[in-house]
C-alpha positions in Angstrom: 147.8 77.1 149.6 149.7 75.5 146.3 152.7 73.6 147.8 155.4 71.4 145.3 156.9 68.8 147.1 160.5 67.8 144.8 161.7 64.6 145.7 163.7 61.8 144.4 162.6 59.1 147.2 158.8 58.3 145.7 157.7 56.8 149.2 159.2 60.1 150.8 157.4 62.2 148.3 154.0 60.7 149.0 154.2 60.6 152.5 155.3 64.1 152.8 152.3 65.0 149.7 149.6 62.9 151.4 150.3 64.6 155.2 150.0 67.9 153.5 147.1 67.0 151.4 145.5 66.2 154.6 145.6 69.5 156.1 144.0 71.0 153.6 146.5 72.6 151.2 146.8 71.6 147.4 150.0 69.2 146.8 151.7 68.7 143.5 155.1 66.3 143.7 158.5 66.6 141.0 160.7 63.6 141.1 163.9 65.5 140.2 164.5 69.2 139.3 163.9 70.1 135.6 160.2 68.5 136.2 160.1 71.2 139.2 161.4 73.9 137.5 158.5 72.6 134.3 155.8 72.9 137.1 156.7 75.9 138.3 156.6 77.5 134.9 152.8 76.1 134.3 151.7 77.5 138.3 152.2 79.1 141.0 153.4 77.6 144.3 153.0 79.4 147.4 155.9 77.0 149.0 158.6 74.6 147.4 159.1 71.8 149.5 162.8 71.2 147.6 165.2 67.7 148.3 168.6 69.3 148.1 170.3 66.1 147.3 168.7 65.7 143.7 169.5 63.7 141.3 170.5 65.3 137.8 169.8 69.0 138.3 170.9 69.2 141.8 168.6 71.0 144.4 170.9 73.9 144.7 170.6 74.7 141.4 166.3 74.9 141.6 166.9 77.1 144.4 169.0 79.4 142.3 166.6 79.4 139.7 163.9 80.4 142.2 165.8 82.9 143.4 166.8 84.7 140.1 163.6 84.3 138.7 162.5 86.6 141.7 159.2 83.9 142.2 157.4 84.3 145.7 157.6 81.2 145.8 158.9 80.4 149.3 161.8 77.7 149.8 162.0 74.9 152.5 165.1 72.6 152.1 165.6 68.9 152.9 168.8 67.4 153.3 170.3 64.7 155.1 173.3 66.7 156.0 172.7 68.7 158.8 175.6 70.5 159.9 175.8 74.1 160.5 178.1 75.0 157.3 174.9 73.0 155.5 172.3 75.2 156.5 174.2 78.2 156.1 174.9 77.1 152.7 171.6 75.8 151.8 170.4 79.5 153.5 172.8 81.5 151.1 171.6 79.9 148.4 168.0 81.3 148.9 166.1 79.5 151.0 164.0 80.3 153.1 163.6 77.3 155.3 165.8 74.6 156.3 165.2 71.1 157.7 167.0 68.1 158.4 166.1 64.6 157.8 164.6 62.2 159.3 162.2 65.3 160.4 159.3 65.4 162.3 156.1 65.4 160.2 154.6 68.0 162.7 157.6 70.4 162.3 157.0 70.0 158.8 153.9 70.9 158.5 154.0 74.4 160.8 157.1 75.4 159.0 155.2 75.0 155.6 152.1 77.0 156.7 154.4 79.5 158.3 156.1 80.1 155.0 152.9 80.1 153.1 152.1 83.0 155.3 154.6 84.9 153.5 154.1 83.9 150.8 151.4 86.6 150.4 150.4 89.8 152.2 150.6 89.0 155.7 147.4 87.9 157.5 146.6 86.7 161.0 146.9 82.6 161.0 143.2 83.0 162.7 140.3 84.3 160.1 137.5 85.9 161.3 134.4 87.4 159.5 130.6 86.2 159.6 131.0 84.4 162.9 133.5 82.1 161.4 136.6 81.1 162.8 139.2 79.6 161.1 142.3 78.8 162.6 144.9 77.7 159.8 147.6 76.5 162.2 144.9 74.1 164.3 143.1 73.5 161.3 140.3 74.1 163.0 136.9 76.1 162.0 134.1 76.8 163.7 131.0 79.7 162.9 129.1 80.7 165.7 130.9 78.6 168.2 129.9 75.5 166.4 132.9 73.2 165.0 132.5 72.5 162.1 133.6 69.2 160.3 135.4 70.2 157.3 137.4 68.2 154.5 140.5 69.4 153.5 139.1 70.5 150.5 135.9 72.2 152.1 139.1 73.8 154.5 140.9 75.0 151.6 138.0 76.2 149.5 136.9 78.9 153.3 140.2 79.7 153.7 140.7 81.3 150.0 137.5 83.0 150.4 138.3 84.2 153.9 141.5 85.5 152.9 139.7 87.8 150.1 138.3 89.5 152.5 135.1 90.1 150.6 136.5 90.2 147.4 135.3 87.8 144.3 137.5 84.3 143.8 136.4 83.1 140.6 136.0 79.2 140.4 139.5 79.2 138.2 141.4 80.8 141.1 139.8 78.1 143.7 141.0 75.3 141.2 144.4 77.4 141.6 144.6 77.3 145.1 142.9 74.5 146.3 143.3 71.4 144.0 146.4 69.7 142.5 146.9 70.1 138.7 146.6 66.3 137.9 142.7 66.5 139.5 140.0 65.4 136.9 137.2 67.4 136.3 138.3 70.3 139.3 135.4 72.8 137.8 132.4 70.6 138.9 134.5 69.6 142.1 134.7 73.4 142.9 130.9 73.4 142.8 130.2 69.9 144.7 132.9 71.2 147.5 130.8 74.7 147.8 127.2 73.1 147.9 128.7 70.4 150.3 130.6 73.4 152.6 127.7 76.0 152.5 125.2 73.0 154.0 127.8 72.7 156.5 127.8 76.2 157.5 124.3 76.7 157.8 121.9 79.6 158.1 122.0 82.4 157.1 123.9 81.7 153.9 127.4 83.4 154.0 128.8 82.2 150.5 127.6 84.0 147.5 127.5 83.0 144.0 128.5 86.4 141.8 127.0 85.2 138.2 129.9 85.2 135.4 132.7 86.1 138.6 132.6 83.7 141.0 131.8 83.6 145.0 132.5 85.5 148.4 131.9 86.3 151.7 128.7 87.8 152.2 129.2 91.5 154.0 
């Protein structure tokens, strides 16, 4: 899951990018709204994580754009004013999410995996297939009953293949999903982060290398 995190408050930012980056979802962060609205145009996001109180282009405004670009991206907006007129407002304008600061970290994070949930076709937040479990809302995987210790990229990298349900993800699709745009040499971290996840889920292999395609879950 892609998430843009659009903040004005660096520390902010990086506290909210780093917690996320930590449960395994790719994190890209905008100081102010034009350099959202740029990103957005160069990727796709699965959720905005959007400051309303912007300065310059005012958060209201990138929600508008969102909204009339008809993007799937999905909206979750910060403010520090958190009365009900706010959030009806802030819902009006588009959003899909609304949260007052200071905020728990923990809310944070399950509203952001519950809007990245539909953000595409709807799936169960627990992925099954091969004996492997993957739980996105613990964060938790296991194959055979066996946890298994996974980085947040390793995490990432199952999930996307899980959630093709067979199908081929081709190495520029994981780079997509999985890593931030600012990530030096992402092709030969896709391949370190498979060899490193396949040892981990042991025998018999499950992930498949389609030559010229990309990989999958073994049927």
């Amino acid at each position: 899951m892609r998430v843009l995190v659009v903040e004005d408050e660096a520390f902010l930012a990086e506290m909210i990018a780093e917690g996320l980056r930590r449960a395994a979802l790719a994190v890209d962060v905008a100081a102010d709204g034009l350099e959202a609205l740029r990103k957005m145009q160069l990727g796709e996001y699965d959720v905005l994580v959007l400051d309303r109180d912007l300065p310059g282009m005012h958060g209201d405004d990138v929600c508008r754009r969102v909204v009339e670009q008809r993007l799937m991206t999905r909206v979750l907006m910060l403010t520090a004013a958190g009365t009900v007129r706010d959030r009806v407002e802030g819902l009006g304008l588009g959003a899909d999410d609304y949260l007052t600061k200071p905020f728990a970290y923990d809310e944070l994070l399950a509203r952001v995996l519950a809007l990245g949930r539909r953000a595409r076709p709807a799936l169960p937040p627990v992925l099954e297939q091969r004996g492997i479990v993957l739980d996105t809302a613990r964060r938790q995987a296991s194959r055979d009953g066996r946890h298994l210790h996974l980085s947040p990229k390793e995490f990432g990298v199952l999930e996307a293949l899980l959630r093709a349900e067979g199908a081929v993800v081709s190495g520029e699709d994981l780079i997509e999903q999985v890593w931030e745009e600012h990530t030096s040499y992402r092709t030969n971290a896709v391949r370190v982060t498979l060899s490193k996840l396949r040892a981990k889920l042991g025998e018999p292999p499950v992930v498949e290398t389609v030559p010229g395609a990309g990989y999958r879950i073994a049927s």
